[in-house]
C-alpha positions in Angstrom: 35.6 -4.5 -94.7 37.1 -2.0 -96.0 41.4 -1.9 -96.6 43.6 0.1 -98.9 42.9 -2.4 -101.6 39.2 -2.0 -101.8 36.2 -3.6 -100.2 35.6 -7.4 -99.3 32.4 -8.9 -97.8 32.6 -11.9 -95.0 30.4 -14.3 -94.9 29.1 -16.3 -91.9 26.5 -19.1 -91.8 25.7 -21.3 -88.2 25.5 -25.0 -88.7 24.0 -26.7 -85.5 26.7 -25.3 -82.6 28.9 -23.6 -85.0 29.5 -21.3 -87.3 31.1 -21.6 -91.2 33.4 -17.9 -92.2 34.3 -17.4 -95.4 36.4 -14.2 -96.4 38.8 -13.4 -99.2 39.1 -17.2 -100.1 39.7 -18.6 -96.5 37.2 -20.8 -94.7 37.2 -21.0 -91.0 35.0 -23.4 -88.2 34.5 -21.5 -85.0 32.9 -23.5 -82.3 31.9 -23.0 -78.9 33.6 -23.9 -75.8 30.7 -26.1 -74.3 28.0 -26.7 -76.2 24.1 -25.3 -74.6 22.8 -28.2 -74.0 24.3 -31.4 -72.2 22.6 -34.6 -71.7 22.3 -35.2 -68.2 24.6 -37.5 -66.7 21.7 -39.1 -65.1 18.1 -40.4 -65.7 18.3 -39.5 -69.6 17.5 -35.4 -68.8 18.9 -32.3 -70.6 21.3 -29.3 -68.8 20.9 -26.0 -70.9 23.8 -23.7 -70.6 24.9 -20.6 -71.2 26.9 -20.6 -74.1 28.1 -16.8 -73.2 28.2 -14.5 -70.0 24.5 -12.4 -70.2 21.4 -11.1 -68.9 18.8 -13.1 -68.0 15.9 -10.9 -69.3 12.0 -13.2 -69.5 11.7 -16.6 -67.1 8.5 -18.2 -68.9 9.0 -21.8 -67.2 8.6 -22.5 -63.7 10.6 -25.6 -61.7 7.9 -28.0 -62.2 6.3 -26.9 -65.3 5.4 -30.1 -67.8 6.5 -28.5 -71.3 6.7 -29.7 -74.8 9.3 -30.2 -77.3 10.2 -26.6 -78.5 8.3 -24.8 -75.8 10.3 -21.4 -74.8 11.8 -22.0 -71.4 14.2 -18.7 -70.7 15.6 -16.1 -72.5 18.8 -14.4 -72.3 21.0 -11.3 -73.8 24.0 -10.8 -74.4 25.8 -8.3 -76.9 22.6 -6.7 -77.7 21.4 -9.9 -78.8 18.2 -12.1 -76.9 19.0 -15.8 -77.1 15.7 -18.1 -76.4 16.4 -21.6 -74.9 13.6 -24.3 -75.6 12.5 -27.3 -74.3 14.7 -29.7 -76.4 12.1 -32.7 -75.8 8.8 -33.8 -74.1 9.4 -33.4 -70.3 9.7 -32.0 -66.9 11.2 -28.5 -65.6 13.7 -30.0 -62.6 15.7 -27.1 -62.1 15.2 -23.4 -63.1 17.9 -21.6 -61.1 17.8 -18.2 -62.6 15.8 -15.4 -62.2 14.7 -12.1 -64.6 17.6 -9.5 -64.9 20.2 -11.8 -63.0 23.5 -11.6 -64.5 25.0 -15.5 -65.7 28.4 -16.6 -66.5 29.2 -18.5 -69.3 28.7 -21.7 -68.8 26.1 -21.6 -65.5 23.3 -23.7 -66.0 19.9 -21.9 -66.8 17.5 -25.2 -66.7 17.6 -29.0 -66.2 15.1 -30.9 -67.9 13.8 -34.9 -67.6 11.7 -36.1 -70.3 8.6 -37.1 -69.8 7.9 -40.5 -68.3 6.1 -42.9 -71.1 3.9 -45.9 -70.0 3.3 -46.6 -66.2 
């Protein structure tokens, strides 16, 4: 940034859900209103979220889908900038609400997940 008094640099570095500013000597902690991903209140699953209002803009999974730990689910945009949403564990697509180049609000759900059943 440049002021009358010369030119400073900020610095910004994300830890987990939020992120650490530094600038001219002062620290800051900016978090997000709701994190992305809830645990479900039921059965153990996952709810991803969407930590911003955006643009949905690639579906990969499908309601139903088995998917792996990591394994790209959605993505979104928003502020010129494409957000990927991944499988946080071993498990089952239960809900997939959204569709390519719909429009979400911050805080709509984009996926629920259940892990994946172990033993029988």
């Amino acid at each position: 940034m440049r002021t009358p008094e010369g030119t400073h640099s900020a610095v910004a570095v994300r830890d987990g859900e939020r992120v650490l500013v530094s600038y001219l000597g002062r620290q800051w902690v900016v978090e997000t209103k709701q994190r992305r991903v809830r645990a479900a209140a039921a059965g153990g699953g996952a709810e991803l979220y969407a930590p911003m209002p955006g643009q949905v803009v690639e579906v990969i999974a499908r309601e139903g889908d088995k998917v792996a730990r990591g394994a790209k689910l959605l993505v979104i945009e928003a502020m010129k900038t494409q957000q990927t949403f991944t499988a946080p564990f071993d498990g089952l697509v239960k809900r997939l609400p959204v569709a390519k180049g719909q429009q979400v609000a911050e805080g709509a759900l984009l996926a629920l997940l259940e892990p994946e059943a172990t033993g029988a």
